[in-house]
MARBA-3410 file (N, C-alpha, C, O; in Angstrom, 1 decimal):
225
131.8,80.1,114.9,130.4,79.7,114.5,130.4,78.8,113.4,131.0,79.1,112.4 ~ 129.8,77.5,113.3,129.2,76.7,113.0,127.7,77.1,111.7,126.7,77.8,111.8 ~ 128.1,76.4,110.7,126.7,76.7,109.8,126.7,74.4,109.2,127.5,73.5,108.8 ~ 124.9,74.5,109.5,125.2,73.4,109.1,124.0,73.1,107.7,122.8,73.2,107.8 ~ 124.5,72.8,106.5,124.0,72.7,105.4,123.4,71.5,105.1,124.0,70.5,104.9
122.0,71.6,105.1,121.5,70.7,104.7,120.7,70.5,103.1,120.0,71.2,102.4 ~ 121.2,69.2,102.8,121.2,68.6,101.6,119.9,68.0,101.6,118.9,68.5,101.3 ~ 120.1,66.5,102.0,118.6,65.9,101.9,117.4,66.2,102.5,116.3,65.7,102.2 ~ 117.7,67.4,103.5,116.6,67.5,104.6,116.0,69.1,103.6,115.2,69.8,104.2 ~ 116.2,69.4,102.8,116.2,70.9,102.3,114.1,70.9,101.6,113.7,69.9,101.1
113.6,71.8,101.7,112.2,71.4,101.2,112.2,71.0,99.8,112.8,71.6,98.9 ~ 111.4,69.9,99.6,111.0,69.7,97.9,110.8,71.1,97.1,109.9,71.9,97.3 ~ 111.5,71.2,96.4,111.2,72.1,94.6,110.3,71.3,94.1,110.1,70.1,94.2 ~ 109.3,72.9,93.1,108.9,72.0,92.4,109.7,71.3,91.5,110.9,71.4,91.3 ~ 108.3,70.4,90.7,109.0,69.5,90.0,107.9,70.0,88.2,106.9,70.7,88.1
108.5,69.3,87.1,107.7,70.1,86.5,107.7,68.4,86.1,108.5,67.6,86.6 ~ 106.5,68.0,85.2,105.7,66.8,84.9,106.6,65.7,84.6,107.8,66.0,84.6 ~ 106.3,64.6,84.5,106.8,63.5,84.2,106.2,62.5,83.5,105.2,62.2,84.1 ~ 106.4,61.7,82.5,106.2,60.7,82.0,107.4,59.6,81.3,108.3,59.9,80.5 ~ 107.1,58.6,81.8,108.0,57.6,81.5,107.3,55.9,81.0,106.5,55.4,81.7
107.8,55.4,79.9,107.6,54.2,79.7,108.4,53.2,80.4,109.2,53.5,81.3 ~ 108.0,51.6,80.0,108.4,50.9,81.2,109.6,50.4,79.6,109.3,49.3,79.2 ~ 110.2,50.8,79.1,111.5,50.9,78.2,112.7,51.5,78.5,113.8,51.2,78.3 ~ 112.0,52.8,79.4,113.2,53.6,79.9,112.9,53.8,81.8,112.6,54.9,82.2 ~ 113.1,53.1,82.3,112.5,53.2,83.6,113.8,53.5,84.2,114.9,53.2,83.6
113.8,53.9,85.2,114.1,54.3,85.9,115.4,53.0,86.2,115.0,51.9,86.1 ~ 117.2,53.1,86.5,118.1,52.2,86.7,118.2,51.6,87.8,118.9,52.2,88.7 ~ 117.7,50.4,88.2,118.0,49.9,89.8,119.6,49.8,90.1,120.5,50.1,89.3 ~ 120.0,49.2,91.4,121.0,49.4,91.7,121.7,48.2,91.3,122.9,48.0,91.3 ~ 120.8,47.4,91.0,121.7,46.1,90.4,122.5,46.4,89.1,123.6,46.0,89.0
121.8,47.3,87.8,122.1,47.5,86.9,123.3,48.5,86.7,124.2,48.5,85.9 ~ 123.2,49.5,87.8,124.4,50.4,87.9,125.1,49.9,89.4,124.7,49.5,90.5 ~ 126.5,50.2,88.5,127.9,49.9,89.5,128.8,51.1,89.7,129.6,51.5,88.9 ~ 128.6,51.7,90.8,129.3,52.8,90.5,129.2,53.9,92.0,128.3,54.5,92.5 ~ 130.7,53.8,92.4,130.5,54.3,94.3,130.2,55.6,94.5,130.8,56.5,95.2
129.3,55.8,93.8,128.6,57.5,93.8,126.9,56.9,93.5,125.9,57.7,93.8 ~ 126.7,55.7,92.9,125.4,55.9,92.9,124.4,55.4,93.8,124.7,54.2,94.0 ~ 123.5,55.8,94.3,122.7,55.6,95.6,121.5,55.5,95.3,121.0,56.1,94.4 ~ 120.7,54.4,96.5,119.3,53.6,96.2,118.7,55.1,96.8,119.3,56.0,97.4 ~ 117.3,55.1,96.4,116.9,57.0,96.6,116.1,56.5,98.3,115.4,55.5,98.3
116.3,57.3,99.4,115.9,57.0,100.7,114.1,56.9,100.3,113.5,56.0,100.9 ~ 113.3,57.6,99.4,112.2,57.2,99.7,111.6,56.1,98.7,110.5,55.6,98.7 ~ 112.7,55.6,97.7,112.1,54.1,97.0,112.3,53.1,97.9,112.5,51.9,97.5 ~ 112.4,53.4,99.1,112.4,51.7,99.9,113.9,51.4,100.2,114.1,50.6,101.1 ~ 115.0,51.8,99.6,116.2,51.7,100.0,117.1,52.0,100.8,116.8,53.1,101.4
118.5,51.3,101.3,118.7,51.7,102.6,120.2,52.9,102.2,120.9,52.8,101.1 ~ 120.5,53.6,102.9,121.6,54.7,102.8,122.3,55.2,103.5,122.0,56.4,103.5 ~ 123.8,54.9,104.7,124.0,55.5,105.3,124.5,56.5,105.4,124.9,57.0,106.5 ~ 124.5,57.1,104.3,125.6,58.2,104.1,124.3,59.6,105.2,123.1,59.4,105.5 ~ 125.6,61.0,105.3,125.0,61.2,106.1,124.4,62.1,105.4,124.8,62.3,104.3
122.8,63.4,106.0,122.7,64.4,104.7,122.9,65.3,104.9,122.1,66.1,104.3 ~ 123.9,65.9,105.7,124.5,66.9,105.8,125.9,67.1,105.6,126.5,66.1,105.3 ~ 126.5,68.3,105.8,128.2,68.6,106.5,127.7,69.9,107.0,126.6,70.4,107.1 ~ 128.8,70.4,107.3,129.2,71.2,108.0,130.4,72.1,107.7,131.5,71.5,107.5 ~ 130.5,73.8,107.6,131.1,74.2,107.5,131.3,75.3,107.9,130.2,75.7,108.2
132.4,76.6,108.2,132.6,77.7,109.2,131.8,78.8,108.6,131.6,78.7,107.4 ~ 131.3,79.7,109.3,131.4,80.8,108.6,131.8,81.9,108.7,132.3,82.1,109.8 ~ 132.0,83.1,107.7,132.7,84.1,108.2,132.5,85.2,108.7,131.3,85.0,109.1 ~ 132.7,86.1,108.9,132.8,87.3,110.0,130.7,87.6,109.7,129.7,87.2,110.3 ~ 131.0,88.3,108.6,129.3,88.4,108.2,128.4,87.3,108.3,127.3,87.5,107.9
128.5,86.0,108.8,127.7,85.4,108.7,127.2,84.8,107.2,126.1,84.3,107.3 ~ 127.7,84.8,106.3,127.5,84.3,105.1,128.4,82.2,105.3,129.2,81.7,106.1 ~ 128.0,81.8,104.5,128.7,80.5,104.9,129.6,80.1,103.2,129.4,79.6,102.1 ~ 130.7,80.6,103.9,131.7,80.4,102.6,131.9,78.8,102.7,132.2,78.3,103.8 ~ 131.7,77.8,101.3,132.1,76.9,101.0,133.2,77.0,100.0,133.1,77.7,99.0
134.7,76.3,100.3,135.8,75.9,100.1,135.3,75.5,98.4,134.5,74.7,97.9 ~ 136.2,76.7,97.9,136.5,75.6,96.2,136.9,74.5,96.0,136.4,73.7,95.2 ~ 138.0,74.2,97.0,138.6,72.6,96.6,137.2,71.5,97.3,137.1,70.4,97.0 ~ 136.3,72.1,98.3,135.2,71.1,98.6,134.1,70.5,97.4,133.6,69.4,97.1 ~ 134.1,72.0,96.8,133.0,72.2,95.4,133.3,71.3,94.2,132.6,70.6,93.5
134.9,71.5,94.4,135.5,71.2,93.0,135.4,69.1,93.1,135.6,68.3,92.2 ~ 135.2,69.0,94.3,135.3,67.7,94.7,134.5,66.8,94.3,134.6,65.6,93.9 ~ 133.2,67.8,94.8,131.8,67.5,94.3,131.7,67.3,93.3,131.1,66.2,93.0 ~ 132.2,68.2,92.2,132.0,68.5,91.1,132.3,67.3,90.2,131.6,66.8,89.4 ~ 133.8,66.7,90.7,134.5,66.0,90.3,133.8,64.2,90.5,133.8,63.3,89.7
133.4,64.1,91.6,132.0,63.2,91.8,131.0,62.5,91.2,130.7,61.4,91.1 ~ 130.5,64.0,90.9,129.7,64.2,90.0,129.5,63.6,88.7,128.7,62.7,88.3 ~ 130.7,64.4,87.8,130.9,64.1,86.6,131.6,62.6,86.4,131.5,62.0,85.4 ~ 132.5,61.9,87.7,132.9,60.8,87.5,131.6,60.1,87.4,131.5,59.3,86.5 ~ 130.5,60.2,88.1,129.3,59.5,87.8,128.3,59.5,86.5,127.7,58.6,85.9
128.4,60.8,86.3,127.5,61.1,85.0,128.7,60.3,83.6,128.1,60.0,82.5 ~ 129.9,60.1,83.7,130.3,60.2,83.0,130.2,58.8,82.4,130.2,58.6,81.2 ~ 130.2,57.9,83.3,129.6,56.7,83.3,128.5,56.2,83.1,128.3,55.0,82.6 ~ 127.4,57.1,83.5,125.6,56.8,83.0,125.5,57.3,81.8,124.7,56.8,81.1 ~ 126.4,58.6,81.2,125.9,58.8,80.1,127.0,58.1,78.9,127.0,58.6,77.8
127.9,57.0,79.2,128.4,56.3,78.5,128.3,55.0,78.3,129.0,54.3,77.5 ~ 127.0,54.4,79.0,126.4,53.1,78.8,125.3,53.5,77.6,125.0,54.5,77.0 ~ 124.9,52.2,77.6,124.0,52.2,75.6,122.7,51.5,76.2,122.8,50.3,76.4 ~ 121.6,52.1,76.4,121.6,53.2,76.1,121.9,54.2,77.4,121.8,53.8,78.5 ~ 122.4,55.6,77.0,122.8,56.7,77.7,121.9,56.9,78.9,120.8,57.4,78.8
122.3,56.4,79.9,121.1,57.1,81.3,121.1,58.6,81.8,122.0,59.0,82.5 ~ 120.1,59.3,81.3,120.0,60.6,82.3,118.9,61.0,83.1,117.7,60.8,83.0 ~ 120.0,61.7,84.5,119.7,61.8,85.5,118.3,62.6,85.8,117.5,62.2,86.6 ~ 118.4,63.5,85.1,116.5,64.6,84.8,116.4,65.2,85.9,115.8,66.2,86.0 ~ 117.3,64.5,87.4,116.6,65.6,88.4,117.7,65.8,89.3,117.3,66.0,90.4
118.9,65.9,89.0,120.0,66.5,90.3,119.9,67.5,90.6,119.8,68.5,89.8 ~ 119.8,67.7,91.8,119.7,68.6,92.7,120.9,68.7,94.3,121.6,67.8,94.7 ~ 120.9,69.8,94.7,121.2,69.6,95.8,120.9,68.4,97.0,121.8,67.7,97.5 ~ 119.6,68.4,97.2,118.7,67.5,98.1,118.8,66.2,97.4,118.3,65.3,98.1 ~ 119.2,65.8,96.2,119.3,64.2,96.0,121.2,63.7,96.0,121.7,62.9,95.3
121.7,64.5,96.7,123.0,64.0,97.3,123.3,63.8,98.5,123.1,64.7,99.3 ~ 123.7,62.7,98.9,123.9,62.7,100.3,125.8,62.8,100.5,126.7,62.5,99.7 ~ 125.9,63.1,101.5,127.8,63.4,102.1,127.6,61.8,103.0,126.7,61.4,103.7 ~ 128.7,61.3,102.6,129.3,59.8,103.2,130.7,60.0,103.2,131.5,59.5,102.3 ~ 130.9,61.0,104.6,132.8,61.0,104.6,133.1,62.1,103.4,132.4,63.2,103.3
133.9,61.8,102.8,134.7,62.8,101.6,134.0,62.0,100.4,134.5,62.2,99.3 ~ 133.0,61.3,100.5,132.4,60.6,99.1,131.0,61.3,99.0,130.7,61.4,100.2 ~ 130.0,61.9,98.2,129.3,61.6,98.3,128.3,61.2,97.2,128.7,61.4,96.0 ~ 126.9,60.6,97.4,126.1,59.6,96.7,124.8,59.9,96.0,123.8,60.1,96.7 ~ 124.8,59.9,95.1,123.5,60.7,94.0,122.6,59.9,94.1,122.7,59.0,93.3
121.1,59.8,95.0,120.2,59.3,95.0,118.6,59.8,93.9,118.6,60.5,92.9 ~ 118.0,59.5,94.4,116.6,59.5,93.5,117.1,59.8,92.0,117.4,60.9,91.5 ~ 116.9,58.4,91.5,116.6,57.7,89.9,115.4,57.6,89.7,115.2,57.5,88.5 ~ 114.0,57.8,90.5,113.1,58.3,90.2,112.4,58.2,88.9,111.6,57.4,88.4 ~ 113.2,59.8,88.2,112.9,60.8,87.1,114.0,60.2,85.6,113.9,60.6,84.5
115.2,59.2,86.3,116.3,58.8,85.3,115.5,58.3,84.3,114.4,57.9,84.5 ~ 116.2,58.4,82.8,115.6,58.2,81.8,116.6,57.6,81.0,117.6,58.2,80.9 ~ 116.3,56.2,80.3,117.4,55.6,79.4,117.0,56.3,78.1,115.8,56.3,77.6 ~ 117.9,57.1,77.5,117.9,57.7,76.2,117.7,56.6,75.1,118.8,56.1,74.6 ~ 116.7,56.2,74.6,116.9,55.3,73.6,117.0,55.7,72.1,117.2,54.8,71.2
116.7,56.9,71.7,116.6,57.2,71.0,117.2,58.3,70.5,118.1,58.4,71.3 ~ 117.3,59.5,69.6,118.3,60.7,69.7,118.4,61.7,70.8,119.4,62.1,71.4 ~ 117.1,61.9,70.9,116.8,62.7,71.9,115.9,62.3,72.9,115.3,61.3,72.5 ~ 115.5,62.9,74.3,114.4,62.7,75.3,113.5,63.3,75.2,113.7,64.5,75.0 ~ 112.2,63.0,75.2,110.9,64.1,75.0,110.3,64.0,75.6,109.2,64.0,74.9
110.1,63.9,76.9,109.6,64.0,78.2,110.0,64.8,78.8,111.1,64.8,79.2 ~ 109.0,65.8,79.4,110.0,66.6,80.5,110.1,66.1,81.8,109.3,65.2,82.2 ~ 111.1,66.5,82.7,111.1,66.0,83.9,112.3,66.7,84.8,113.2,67.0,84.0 ~ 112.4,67.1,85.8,113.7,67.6,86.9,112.3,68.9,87.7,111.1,69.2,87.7 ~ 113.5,69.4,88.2,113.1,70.4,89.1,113.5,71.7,88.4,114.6,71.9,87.8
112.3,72.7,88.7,112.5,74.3,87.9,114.1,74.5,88.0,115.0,74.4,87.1 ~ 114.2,74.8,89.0,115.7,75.6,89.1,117.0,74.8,88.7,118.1,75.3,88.6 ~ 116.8,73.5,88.4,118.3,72.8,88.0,117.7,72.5,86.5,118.5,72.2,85.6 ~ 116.4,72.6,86.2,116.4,72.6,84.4,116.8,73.0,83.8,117.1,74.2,84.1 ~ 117.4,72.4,82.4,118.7,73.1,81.1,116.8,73.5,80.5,115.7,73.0,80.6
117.7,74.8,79.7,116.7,75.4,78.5,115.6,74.5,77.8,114.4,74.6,77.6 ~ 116.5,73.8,77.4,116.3,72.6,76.4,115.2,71.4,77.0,114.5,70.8,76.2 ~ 115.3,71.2,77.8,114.0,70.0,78.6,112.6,70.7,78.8,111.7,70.2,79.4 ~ 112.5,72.1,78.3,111.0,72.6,78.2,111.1,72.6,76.4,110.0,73.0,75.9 ~ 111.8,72.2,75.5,111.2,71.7,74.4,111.2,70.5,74.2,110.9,70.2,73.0
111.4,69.4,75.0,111.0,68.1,74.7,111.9,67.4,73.6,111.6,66.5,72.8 ~ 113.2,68.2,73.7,114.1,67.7,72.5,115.4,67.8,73.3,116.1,68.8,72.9 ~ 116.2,66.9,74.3,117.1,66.9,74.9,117.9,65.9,74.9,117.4,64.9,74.4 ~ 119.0,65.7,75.2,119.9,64.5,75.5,120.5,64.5,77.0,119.8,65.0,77.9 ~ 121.5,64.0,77.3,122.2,63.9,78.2,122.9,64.6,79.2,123.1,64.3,80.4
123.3,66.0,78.4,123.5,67.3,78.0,123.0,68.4,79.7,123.7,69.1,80.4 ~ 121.3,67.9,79.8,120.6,68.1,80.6,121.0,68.6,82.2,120.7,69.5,83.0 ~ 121.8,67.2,82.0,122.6,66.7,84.0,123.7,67.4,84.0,124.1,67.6,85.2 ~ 124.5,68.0,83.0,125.6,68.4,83.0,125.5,70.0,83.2,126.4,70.6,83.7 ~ 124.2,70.6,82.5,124.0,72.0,83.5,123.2,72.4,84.6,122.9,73.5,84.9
122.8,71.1,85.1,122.5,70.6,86.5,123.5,70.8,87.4,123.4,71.1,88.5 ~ 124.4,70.6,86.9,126.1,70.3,87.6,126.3,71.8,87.6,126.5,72.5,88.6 ~ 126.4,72.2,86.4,126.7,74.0,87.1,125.8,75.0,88.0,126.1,75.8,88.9 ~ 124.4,74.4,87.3,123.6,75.1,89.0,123.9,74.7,90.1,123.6,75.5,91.0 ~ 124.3,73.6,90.3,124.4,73.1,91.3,126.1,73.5,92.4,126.4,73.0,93.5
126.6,74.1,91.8,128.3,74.2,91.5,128.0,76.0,92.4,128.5,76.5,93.5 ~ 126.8,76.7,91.4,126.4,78.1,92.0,125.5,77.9,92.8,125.1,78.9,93.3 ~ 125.0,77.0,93.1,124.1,77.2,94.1,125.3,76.9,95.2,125.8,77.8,95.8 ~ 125.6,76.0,95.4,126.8,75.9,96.5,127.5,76.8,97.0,127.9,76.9,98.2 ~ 127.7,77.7,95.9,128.6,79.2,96.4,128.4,79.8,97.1,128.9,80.2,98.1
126.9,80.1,96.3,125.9,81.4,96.6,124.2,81.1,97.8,123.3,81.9,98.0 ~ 124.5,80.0,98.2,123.4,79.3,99.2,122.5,79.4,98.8,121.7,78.8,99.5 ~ 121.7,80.1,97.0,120.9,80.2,96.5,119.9,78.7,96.1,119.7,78.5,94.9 ~ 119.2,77.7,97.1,118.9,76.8,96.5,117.4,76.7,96.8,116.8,75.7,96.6 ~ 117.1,77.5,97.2,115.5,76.8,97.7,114.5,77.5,97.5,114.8,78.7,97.5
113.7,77.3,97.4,112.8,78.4,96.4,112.7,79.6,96.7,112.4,80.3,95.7 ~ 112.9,79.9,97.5,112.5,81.5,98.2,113.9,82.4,97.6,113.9,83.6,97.6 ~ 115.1,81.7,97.1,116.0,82.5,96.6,116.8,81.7,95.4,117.9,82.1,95.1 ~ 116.2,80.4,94.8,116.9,79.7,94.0,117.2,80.7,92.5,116.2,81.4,92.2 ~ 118.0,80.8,92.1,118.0,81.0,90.9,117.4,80.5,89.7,117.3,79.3,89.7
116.8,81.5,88.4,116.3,80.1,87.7,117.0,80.5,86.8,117.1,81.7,86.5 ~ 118.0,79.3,86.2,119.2,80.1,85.0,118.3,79.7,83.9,118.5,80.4,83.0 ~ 117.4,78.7,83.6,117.3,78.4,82.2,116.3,80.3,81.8,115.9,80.7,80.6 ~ 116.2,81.0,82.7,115.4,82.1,82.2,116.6,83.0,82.2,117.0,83.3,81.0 ~ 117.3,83.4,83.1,118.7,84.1,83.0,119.6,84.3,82.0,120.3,85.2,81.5
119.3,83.2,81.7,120.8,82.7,80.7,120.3,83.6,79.2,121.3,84.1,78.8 ~ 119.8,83.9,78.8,119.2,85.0,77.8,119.6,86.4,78.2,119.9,87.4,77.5 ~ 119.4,86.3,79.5,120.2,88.0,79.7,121.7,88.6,79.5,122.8,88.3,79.9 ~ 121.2,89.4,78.9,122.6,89.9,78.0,124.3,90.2,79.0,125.4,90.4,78.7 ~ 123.5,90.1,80.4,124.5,90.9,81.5,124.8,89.1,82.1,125.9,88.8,82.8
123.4,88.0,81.7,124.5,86.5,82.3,125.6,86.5,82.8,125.5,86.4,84.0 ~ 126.9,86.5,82.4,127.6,85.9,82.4,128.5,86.9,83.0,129.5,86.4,83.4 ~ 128.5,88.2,83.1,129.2,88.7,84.5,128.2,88.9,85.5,128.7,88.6,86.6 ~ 127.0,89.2,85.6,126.3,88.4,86.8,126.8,87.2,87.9,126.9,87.3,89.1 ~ 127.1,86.1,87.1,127.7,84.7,87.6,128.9,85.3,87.8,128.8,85.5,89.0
130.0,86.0,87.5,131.4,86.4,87.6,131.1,87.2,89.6,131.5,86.6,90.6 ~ 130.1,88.6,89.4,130.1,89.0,90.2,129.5,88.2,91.2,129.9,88.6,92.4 ~ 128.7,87.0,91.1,127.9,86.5,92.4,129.3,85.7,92.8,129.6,86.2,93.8 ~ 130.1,85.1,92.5,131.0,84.1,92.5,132.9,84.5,92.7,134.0,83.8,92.7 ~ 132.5,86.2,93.0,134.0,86.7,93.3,135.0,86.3,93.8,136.1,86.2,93.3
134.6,86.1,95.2,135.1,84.5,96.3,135.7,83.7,95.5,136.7,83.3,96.2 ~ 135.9,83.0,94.2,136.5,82.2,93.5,137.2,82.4,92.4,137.2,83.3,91.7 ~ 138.0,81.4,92.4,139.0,81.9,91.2,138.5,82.0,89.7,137.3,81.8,89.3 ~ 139.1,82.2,89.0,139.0,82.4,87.5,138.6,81.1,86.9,137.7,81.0,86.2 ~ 139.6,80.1,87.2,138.9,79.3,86.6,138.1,78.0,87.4,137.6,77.0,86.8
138.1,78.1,88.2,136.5,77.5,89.5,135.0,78.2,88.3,133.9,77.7,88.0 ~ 135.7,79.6,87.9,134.2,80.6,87.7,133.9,79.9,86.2,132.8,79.8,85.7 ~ 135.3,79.6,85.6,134.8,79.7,83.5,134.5,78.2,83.8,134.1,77.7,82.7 ~ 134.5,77.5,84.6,134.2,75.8,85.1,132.4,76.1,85.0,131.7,75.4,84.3 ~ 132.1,77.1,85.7,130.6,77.3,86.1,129.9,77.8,84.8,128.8,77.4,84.5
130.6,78.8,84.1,130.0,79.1,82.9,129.9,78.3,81.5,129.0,78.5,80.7 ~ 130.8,77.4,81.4,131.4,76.4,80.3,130.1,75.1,81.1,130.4,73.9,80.7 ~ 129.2,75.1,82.0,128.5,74.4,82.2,126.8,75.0,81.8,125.8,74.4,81.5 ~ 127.1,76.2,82.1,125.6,77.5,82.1,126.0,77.9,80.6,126.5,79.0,80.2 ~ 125.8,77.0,80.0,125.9,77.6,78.6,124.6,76.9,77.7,124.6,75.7,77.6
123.6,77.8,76.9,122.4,77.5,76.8,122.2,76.2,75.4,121.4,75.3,75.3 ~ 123.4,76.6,74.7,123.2,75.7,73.5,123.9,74.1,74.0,125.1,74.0,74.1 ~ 123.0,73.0,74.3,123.5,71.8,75.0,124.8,71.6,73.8,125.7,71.2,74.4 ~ 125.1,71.7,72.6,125.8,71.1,71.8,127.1,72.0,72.2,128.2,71.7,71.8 ~ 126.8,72.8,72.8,128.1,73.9,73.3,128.6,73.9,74.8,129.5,74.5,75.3
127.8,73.0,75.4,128.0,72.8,76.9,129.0,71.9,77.4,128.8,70.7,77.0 ~ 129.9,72.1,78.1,130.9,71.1,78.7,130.1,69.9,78.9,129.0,70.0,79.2 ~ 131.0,68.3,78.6,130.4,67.1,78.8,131.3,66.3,80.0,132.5,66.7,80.3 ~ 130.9,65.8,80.3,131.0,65.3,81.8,133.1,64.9,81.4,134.0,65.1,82.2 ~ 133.2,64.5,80.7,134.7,64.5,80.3,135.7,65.5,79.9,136.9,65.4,79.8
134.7,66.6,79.7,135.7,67.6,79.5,136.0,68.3,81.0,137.0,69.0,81.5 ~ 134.7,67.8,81.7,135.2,68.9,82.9,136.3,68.3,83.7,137.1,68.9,84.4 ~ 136.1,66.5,83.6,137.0,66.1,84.5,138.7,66.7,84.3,139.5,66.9,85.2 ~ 138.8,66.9,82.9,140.2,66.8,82.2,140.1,68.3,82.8,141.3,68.5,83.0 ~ 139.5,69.2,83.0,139.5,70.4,83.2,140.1,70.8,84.5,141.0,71.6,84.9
139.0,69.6,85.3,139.3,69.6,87.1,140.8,69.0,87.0,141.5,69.8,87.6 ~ 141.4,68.2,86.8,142.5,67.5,86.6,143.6,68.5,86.7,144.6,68.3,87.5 ~ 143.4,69.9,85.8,144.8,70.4,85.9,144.3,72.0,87.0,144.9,73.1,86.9 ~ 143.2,71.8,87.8,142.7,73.2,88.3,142.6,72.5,89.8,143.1,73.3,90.5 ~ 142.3,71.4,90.5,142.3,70.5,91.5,143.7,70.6,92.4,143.9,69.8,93.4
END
């Protein structure tokens, strides 16, 4: 049996407000170079990649996704962020999600820039992303870059746990205060190893100045890959 996961086709989340100046707008594709980043299908741009995959499932009917697939993602990921949040000024993403990735083969491509915001200053004070991939910190209007990077770990457990769409998403920026957090994520995430799991928590971690940065995880994935 066959399970097939869909990404781009998945229903819109909410989204929580947005405001943006024309200082920090949004990165076209001319300005970024980079084989992960993608024109968003509904700004007018074109995309072949595809918005699904496909994968087995098992006896129960649950649809186990492969660590080395996640970790791949993962790794994707952060090769991208690591690069938006290393140009001057720092670009962040505000709204990754599952549904703004598309699969192209073993690559895949992080669309809608939308919500992206050039950091020009210490912090971002706008809010912007979707409830369930929001860091703590982007409902006080005092954030950095930090943001996208525990985007990456929701997004890391939602993949495990099929938890993505509203009717069962998780919302960690409310979680993460609970005292039992962090074997919660242990027990949803059994199926995976030890350190696939401290990868997911070293991301779900509430204080942004304490959160894995897109370079620590790579060097992380480097010796766990």
């Amino acid at each position: 049996c066959q399970f097939i996961v869909h990404f781009q086709k998945t229903r819109a989340l909410p989204k929580v407000g947005c405001h943006q100046t024309t200082s920090s707008a949004a990165p076209s594709q001319r300005e970024v170079s980079h084989p992960n980043f993608g024109v968003s299908p509904t700004s007018g741009g074109t995309n072949n990649s595809e918005p699904h995959f496909t994968f087995k499932s098992d006896t129960n009917g649950f649809l186990y996704i492969p660590e080395q697939y996640i970790l791949s993602v993962t790794r994707q990921l952060c090769t991208l962020l690591q690069y938006l949040h290393s140009t001057s000024p720092p670009i962040i993403h505000r709204d990754l999600k599952p549904e703004n990735i598309l699969i192209d083969g073993d690559r895949i491509v992080v669309t809608d820039f939308g919500l992206a915001h050039m950091q020009e200053s210490e912090y971002a004070t706008t809010r912007a992303g979707t409830l369930f991939f929001s860091a703590p910190e982007s409902f006080k209007r005092k954030y950095t870059s930090s943001v996208d990077m525990w985007a990456v770990g929701c997004i890391m457990y939602a993949m495990c746990t099929q938890r993505a769409l509203p009717e069962n998403a998780r919302i960690m920026f409310a979680d993460v205060d609970d005292e039992n957090f962090e074997e919660s994520i242990r027990t949803d995430l059994a199926q995976y190893s030890n350190d696939f799991v401290a990868l997911v928590l070293g991301l779900l971690v509430k204080n942004p100045m304490k959160r894995m940065d897109s370079s620590t995880v790579l060097k992380k994935l480097a010796r766990i890959e």
